[in-house]
Every structure is written in C-alpha cells, then in structure tokens.
C-alpha positions as CSV (number, residue, x, y, z in Angstrom):
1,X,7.1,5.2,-18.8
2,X,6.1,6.4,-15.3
3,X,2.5,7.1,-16.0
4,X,2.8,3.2,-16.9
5,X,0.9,3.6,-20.4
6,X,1.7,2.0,-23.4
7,X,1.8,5.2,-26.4
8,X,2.9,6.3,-30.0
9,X,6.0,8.7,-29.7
10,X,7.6,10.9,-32.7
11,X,11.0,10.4,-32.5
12,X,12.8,13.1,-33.9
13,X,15.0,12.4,-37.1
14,X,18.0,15.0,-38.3
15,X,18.0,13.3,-41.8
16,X,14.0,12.9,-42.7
17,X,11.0,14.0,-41.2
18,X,10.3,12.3,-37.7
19,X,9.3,8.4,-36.9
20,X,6.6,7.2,-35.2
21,X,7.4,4.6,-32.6
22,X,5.1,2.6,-30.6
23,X,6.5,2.2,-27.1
24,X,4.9,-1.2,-25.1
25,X,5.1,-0.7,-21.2
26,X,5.5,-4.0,-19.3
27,X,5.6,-3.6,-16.1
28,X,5.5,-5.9,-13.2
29,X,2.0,-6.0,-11.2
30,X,1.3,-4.2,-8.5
31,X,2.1,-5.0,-4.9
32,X,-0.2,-5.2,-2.0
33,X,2.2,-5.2,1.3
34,X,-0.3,-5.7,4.9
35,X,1.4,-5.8,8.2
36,X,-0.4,-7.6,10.7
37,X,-2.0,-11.3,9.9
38,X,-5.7,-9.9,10.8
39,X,-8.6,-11.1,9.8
40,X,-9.1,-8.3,7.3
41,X,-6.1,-9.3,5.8
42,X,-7.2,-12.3,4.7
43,X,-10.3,-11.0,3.5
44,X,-8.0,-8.1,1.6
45,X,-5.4,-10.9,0.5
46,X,-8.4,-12.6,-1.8
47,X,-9.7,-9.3,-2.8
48,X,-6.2,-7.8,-4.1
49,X,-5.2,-11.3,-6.0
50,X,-8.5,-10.9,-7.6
51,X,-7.7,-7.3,-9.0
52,X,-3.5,-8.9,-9.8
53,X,-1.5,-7.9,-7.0
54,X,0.9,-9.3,-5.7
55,X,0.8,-9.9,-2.0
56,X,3.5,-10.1,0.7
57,X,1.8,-10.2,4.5
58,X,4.0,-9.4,7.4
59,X,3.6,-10.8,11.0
60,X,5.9,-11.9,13.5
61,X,3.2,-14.4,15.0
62,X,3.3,-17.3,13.0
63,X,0.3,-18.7,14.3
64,X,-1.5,-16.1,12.4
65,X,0.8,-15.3,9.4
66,X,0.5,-19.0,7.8
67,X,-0.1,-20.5,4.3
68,X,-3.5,-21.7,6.1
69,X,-4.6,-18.4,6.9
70,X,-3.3,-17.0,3.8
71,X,-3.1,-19.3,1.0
72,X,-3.7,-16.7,-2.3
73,X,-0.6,-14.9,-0.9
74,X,2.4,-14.5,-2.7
75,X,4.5,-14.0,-0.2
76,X,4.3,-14.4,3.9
77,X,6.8,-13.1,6.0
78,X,7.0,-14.1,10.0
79,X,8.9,-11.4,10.9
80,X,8.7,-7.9,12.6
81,X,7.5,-5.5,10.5
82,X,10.6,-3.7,10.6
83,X,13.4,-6.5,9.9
84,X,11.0,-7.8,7.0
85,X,10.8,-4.5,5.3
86,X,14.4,-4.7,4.8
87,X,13.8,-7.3,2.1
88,X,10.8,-6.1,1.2
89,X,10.8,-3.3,-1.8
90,X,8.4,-0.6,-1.5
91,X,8.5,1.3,-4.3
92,X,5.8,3.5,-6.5
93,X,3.6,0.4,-7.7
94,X,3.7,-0.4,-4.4
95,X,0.4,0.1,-1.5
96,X,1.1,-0.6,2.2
97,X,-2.0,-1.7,4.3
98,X,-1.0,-1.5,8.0
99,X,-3.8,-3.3,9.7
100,X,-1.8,-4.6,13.5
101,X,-3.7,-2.6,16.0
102,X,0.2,-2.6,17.7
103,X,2.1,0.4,17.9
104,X,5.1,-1.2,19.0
105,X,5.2,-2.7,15.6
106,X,2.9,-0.4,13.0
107,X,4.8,2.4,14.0
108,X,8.2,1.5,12.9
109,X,6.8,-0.1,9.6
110,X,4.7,2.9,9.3
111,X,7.1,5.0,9.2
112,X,9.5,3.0,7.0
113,X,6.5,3.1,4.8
114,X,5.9,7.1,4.7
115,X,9.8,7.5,3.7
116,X,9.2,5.8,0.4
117,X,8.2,6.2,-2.8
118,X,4.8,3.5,-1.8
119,X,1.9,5.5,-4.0
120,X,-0.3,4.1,-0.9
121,X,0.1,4.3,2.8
122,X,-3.0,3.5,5.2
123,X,-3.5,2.2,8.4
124,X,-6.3,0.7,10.7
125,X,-7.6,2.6,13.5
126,X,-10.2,5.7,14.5
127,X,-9.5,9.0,15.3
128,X,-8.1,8.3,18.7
129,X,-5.9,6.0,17.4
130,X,-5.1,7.6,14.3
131,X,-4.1,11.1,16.7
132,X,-1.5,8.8,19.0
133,X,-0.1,7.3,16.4
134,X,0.7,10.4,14.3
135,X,2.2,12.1,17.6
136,X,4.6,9.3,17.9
137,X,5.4,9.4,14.5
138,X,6.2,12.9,14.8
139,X,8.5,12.2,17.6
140,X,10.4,9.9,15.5
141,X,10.8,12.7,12.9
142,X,7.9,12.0,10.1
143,X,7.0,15.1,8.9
144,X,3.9,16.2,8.3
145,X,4.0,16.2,4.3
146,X,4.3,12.9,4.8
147,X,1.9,12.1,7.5
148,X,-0.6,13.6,5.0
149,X,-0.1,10.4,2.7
150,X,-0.8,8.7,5.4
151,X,-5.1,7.0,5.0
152,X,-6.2,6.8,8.6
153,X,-8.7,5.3,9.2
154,X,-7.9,3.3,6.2
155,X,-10.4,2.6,3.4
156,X,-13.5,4.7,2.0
157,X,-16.3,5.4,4.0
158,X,-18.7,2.8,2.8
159,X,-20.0,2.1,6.3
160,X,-18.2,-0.9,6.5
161,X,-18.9,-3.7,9.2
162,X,-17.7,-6.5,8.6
163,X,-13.7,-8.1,8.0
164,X,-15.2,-8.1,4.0
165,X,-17.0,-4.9,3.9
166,X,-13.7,-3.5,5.5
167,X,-11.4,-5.2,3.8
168,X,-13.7,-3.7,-0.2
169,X,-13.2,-0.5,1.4
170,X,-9.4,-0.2,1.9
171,X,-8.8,-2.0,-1.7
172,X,-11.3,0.6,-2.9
173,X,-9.0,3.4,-1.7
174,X,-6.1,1.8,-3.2
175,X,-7.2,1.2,-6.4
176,X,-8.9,4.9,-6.2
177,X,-4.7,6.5,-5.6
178,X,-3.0,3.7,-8.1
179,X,-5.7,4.9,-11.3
180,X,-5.2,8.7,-9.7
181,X,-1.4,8.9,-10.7
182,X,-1.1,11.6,-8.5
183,X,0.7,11.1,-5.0
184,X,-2.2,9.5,-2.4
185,X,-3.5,12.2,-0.3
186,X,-5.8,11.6,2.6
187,X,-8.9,13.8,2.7
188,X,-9.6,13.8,6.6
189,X,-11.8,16.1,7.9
190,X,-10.4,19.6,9.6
C-alpha cells in the first residue's frame, strides 16, 4: 500500500493451504503545491497537469495568482504562504515547488514544507540565496536532516534558460524522487 503498487498477496489460511489475493491500489493523484504566482509557475502548472497532478498555487498577490494566469490549476489560493498551508495537506504524494524569490514569505512555507511528510521539497534560487535561506531556516530550528531534502537550486541541471526550460527541469526532479520511492535527497556539491 505505501509503495502505491497494485500486487498478488498469499494470504495465510489456518484451515487450507494459503489464498492468493489480488490487492488494486487506488490512490488519489499526485499533488503539485508552488508558492509564488511566477512565471515559471505557470509554465510548471501546464507541465504537471500534463503528467496528472493536481495543482494548488499559493500567492498573496492576486494580481498574479488568478484563473487568467493560471487556468489548468486546480486550485489557486491568494493567501500567504503560511495561512494557506493550513488548509492545504502536504502529505507523501505530495511535491512543494517554492518559486517566490521572498524570504519573508518562502521561508515560513519552506519550512512548513520540510516538517512534513511532502516526498518533494525544492526552492528557486543560486547558491547565494540558497546559503541565506538555509541559515535562517536554521535559526528558526530546521534541522539539517531536513534541510538535506531540501532541492536548492531547484530542478536538474539541464542548463535551463528560459521560464519553460526551467519550469521541465524542476518537474524533471520531481518526477525523478516520486518514481525513486525513497525520501528526496538533494545531491549538492561539497
């Protein structure tokens, strides 16, 4: 049931020899969760419906986070990151894309995000960014186990340029943790 595959179990049988059972797994699609109405999120949005997630984006600026912008989403929240999370369940079929360029509201969602069972956690930014965020992460008591399931810079290193490129990159790194079934680990250098 957790690895999410459908398989033939012997059922053991005190009054004959055991029974094969098939056992179906149905469970619900995939979620996509991106903070911060970007225009990579939109490009990420059409990708991820493509591949059947479900997609919630997050962003207080409603301007940006709008059924124009986003029209294949599921779900669009204008609300901080943190308040909307509340609502929002992350849980092991669950990837978070945190794509704001804000710290005042990634960090707070990012760390929301790192405290649960979310099989990805990645966020935009280069090694500059990626090194002040994880300080003030630290400072609000992330530890680093889980500051190492956390993608920064987000996406495989495809050489990506453009919102698109970028956007093929970070869904290539989530589907690459969701098929590893293994906890998302980010291979940073040193």
């Amino acid at each position: 049931m957790r690895a999410g595959a459908s398989q033939c179990i012997a059922l053991a049988s005190p009054e004959s020899a055991p029974i094969s059972a098939f056992i179906e797994v149905i469970a619900p699609p995939p979620a996509l969760v991106i903070i911060g109405a970007v225009h990579i999120a939109v490009a990420l949005t059409a990708l991820a419906k493509v591949l059947g997630y479900r997609v919630i984006v997050i962003d207080p600026r409603s301007a940006f986070a709008s059924r124009a912008r986003f029209p294949q989403a599921d779900q669009i929240i204008v609300a901080h990151p943190e308040a909307a999370l509340k609502d929002v369940p992350l849980t092991p079929q669950t990837a978070v894309a945190v794509l704001g360029h804000d710290a005042r509201l990634d960090g707070r969602a990012l760390q929301i995000a790192l405290n649960s069972p979310a099989f990805y956690v990645g966020a935009l930014g280069g090694r500059k960014t990626r090194q002040a965020r994880e300080e003030r992460l630290r400072k609000r008591g992330v530890s680093e186990d889980q500051l190492r399931r956390l993608h920064a810079p987000i996406g495989l290193p495809i050489q990506a340029r453009t919102p698109d490129e970028i956007a093929l990159a970070i869904l290539a790194q989530i589907v690459a943790a969701r098929n590893s079934g293994l906890p998302a680990t980010d291979a940073r250098p040193g």
